[in-house]
N, C-alpha and C positions, 0 to 999 in steps of 0.2 A: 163033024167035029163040033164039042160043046163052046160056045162063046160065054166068057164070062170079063163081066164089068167090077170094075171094084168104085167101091162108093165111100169117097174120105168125106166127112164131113170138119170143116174146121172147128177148132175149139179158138173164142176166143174171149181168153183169160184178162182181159180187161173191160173197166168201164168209161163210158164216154160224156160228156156233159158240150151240149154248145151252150154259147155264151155270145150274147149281142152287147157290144161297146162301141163306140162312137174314139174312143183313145187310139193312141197308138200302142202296138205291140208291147213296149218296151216298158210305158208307160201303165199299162194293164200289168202288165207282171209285176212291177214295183206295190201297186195296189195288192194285188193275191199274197206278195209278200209280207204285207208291213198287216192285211185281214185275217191270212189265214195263219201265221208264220213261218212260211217255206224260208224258203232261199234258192229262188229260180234264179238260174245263170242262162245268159243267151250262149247257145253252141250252133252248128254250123245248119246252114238253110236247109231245109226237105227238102228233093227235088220230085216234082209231078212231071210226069208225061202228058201232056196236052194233046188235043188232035192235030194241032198245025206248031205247034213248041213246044218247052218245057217252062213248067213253072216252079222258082224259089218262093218256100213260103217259110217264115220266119218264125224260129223253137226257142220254148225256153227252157231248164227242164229242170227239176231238184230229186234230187235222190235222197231219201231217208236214212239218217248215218244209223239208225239204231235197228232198222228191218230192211228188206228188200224192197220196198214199195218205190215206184220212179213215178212221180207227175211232169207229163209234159203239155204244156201251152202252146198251141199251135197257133197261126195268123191261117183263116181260112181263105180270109178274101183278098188275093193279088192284082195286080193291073193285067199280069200272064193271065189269069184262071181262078181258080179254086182247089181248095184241095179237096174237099169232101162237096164236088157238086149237088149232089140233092140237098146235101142242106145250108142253101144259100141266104136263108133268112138267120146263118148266124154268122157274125165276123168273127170268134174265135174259136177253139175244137180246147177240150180238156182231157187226157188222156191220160185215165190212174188204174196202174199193176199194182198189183200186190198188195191192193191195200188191205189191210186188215178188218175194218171197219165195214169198208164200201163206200158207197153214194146213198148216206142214208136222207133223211128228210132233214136234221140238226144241220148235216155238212150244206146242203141247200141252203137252209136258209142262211147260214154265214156268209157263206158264198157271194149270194145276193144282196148281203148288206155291205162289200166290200165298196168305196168307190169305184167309180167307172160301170161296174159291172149294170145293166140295164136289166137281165134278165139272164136265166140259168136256167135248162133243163134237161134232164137226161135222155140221150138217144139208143134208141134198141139198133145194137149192132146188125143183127140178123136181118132187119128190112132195109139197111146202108147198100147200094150197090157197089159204090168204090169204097168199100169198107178194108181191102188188100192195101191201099195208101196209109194205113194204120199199122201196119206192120213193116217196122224198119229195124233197121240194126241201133244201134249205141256207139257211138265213139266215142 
């Protein structure tokens, strides 16, 4: 009897940016706000699975009234954990669907000229290991 495997590969339809600040969460999104002209709202915590807990890690998010594009501001580094462990040299995760544009080199350097923000750079999904902690629902 023939054995056959099937091989999904995931597609994933966004891009990522970390971001090193020394602020607080809340505080960083006020900045992206007033930089880039969003309108991040805080909504309800992410939750990680940890190996001995769970960790809340705190979202901001803005949805574009005029396209589908959603950015969301994650806090990467908790007291619990992380949410994206390998990349612990950034404390905040940027998370943009649908943009139309993308993460060009323009949006970078705005980016990086906002307060608070220290440094900006964009991460290749595809060598993330806990890159599935990027895919959540909405509410």
């Amino acid at each position: 009897m023939a054995i056959y495997t099937l091989d999904i590969e995931d597609d994933y339809e966004f891009e990522v940016i970390g971001i090193s600040s020394h602020e607080k969460p809340y505080r960083l999104a006020w900045s992206l706000n007033r930089g880039m002209n969003w309108m991040m709202s805080r909504r309800e915590d992410l939750m990680v699975s940890q190996r001995n807990a769970v960790s809340g890690h705190a979202q901001f998010r803005y949805n574009h009234p005029n396209d589908t594009s959603v950015i969301t501001l994650i806090d990467n580094k908790t007291s619990e954990g992380l949410f994206l462990p390998e990349m612990s040299q950034f404390d905040f995760i940027l998370k943009m669907e649908n943009m139309r544009f993308g993460c060009d080199d323009q949006m970078l350097k705005k980016l990086r000229s906002c307060s608070f923000v220290i440094t900006a750079f964009p991460l290749q999904i595809e060598k993330l290991k806990s890159k599935q902690n990027l895919i959540f629902e909405y509410r």
